[in-house]
C-alpha positions, -999 to +999 in steps of 0.1 A: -164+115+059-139+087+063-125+077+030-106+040+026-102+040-015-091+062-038-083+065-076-051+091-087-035+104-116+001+104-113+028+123-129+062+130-121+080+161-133+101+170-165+136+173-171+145+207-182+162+213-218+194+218-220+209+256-233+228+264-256+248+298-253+283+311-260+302+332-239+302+368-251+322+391-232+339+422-241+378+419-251+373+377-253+368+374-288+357+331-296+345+324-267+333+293-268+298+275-254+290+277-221+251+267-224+247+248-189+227+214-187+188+210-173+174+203-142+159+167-136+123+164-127+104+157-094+099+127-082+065+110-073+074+093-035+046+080-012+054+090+027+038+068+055+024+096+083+013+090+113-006+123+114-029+117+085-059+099+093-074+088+061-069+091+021-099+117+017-070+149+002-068+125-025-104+123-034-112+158-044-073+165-062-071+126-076-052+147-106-011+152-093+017+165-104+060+170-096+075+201-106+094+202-139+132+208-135+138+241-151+162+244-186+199+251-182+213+290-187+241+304-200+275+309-180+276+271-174+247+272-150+225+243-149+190+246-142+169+239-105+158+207-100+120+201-095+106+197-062+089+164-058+060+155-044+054+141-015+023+121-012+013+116+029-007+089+034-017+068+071-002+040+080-015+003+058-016+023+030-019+001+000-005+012-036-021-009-071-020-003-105-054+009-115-049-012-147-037-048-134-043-046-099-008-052-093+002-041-058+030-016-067+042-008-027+027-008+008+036+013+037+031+005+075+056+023+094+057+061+103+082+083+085+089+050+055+090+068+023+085+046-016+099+058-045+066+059-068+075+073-101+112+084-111+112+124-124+129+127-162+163+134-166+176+167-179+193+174-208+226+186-220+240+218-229+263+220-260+293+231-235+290+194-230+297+186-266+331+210-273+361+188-285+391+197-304+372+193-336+344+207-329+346+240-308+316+258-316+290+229-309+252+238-316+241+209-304+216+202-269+197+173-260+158+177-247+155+167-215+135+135-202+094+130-195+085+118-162+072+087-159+027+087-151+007+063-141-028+061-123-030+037-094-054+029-066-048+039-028-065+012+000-064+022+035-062-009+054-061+000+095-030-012+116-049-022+151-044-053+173-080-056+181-107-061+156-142-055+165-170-075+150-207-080+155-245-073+143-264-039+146-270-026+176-248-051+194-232-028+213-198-023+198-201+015+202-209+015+234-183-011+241-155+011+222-167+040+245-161+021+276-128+007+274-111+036+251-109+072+248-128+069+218-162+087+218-183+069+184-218+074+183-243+057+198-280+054+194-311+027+203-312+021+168-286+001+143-263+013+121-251+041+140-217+034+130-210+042+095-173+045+091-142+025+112-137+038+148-103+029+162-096+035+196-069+031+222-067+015+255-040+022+276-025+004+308-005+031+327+009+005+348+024-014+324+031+018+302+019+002+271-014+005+250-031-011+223-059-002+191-091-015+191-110-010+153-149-011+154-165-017+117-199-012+110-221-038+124-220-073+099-258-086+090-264-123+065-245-116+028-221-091+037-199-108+016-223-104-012-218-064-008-251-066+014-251-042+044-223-013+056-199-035+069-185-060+037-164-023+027-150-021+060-136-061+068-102-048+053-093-030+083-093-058+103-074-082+082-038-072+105-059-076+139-043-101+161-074-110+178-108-107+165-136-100+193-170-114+185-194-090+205-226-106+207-258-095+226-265-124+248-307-111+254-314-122+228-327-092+215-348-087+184-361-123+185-321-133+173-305-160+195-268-156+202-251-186+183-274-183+158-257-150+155-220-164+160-230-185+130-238-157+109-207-138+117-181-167+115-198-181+081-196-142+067-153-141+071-152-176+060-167-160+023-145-130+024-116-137+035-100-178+047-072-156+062-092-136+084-116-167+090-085-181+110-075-157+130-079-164+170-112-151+184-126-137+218-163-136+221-180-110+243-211-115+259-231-081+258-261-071+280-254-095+308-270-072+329-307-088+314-326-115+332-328-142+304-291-135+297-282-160+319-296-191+308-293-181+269-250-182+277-256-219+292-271-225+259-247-208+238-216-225+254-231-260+254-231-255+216-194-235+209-163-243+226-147-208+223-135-182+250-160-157+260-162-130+283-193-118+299-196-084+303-221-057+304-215-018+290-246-004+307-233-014+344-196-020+337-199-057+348-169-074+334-149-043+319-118-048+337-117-086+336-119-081+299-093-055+295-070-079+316-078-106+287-072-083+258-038-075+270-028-110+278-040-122+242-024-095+223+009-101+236+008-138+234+002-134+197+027-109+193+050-129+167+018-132+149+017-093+147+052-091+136+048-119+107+012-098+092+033-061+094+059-078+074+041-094+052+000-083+053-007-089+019-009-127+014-023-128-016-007-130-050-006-102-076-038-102-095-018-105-131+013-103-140+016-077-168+049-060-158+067-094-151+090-104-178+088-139-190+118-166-193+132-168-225+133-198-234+158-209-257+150-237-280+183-260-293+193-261-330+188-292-344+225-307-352+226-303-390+251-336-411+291-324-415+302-311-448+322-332-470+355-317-470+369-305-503+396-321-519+429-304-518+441-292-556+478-303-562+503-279-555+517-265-587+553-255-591+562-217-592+577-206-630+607-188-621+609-153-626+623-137-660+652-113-656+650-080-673+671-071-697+693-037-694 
């Protein structure tokens, strides 16, 4: 089961209490305190992994925990510091507040590690508190609570090709032909029910790059209609978008009629993704009435398209020529969506402070000044009599 979204309970760990002890040994009479101070708690960080394929740990455990930093002892010794804990997640990993829908961090680079919730401090042992006043101190300080929170994980795949089309279009098939990929495949639709991403690689230029099939679109997918409205996320970084279309006309559908569909579909969900360079690939050219139905369809669009056809391999390495060529020429569009995917502003602003703004006083009349009272002369002093 490929899981894309899912709700946690954070908490990081507690800061140990503080001791409070005083040294007792045999033949050192007064001592003295020597209670040691806590350990701080564990920290809640997020760690982008490469080896983790999707967020599905966290939907059978959504309830986590850091260790709590233990109390301090006596002899001065402080207490251990709680491990943290280290949440893996894959790469376009998207942190929100469960609450606002604030987005709290993002991650898209193997081994980057975020800071999520800060463990409490711990506290202080009354060795801390001797002065020359007060040398037998029997005083400690708690230590800290860890900061919780609950907040929503969203998986949004990292791939330079995004794979679109109807049911039984033949996006399986095509994944299957020009990657190592092996997706299911089946003469019926919706054989695809989860994102397949595969790779394509080009030993001779010693370079590869990710292809991401979603479940097959059909009319009002952005209206939650269908498999494939969950799954247009993951193709919101592609560089290129390839519309696969099946140029038979199969199923009584005509191909632009199709191509409508599809480009009217990412115009509702998403303007971003609507304006994204496209690639369309003629499917099933292998079939008689293919042939005239791509005059048609090119007489009415003015877009790229390359004919291909899965079943006899006819076109496979033009079009993997093409896809390399149109990644890298959009490669500073690649860069630009990595740095900054998420385009869209914060849903509300809850946890950002508003200007003060300070009003001015209104100038108030001056006060009359007070009239000066005449100096009066000193009597001079009597002298005492011996």
């Amino acid at each position: 089961m490929f899981i894309d979204e899912v709700k946690v309970y954070l908490k990081a760990g507690e800061g140990g209490s503080g001791c409070l002890s005083f040294r007792r040994e045999k033949f050192i009479p007064k001592g003295g305190p020597d209670g040691g101070n806590g350990g701080k708690g564990g920290d809640v960080v997020i760690l982008c992994d490469n080896n983790v394929g999707d967020l599905e740990a966290y939907r059978w455990q959504p309830h986590r925990s850091a260790e709590n930093g233990q109390p301090g002892m006596g002899r001065l010794r402080a207490g251990f510091d709680g491990d943290p804990l280290i949440m893996r997640v894959p790469p376009g990993t998207q942190v929100q507040d469960a609450e606002t829908g604030r987005l709290v961090a993002e991650v898209t680079e193997p081994g980057e590690q975020v800071l999520l919730l800060q463990g409490g401090r711990g506290g202080i042992g009354n060795s801390a508190f001797k002065n020359s006043i007060n040398q037998a101190p029997r005083m400690t300080t708690p230590g800290k609570v860890g900061e919780t929170g609950t907040f929503r994980l969203s998986l949004k795949t990292i791939a330079d090709l995004g794979l679109v089309g109807f049911p039984n279009a033949g996006k399986s098939s095509l994944t299957r032909s020009v990657t190592s990929a092996r997706p299911k495949t089946a003469p019926y639709p919706f054989t695809t029910l989860h994102v397949n991403v595969g790779v394509i690689d080009y030993p001779d230029r010693h370079g590869r790059i990710f292809l991401a099939d979603i479940p097959g679109l059909i009319e009002g997918a952005h209206e939650n209609r269908g498999l494939g409205h969950r799954f247009l996320k993951h193709i919101e970084r592609c560089s290129l978008l390839i519309f696969l279309l099946d140029m038979a006309g199969s199923e009584n559908r005509k191909p632009w009629a199709d191509y409508a569909v599809l480009d009217r579909e990412l115009k509702m969900y998403s303007k971003v993704l609507a304006g994204k360079p496209r690639l369309v690939v003629a499917n099933k050219m292998d079939l008689p009435a293919s042939a005239e139905l791509l005059k048609q369809f090119k007489a009415k669009y003015s877009v790229p398209v390359a004919p291909i056809s899965c079943m006899t391999g006819l076109g496979l390495p033009e079009l993997r020529e093409t896809l390399w060529k149109a990644v890298h020429k959009n490669k500073a569009l690649v860069a630009s969506q990595l740095a900054n995917p998420n385009k869209e502003a914060p849903v509300k602003t809850a946890y950002m402070k508003k200007p003060e703004v300070k009003k001015a006083k209104a100038k108030s009349a001056p006060k009359p000044k007070a009239k000066a009272r005449p100096a009066t002369k000193k009597k001079p002093a009597k002298k005492k009599s011996r």
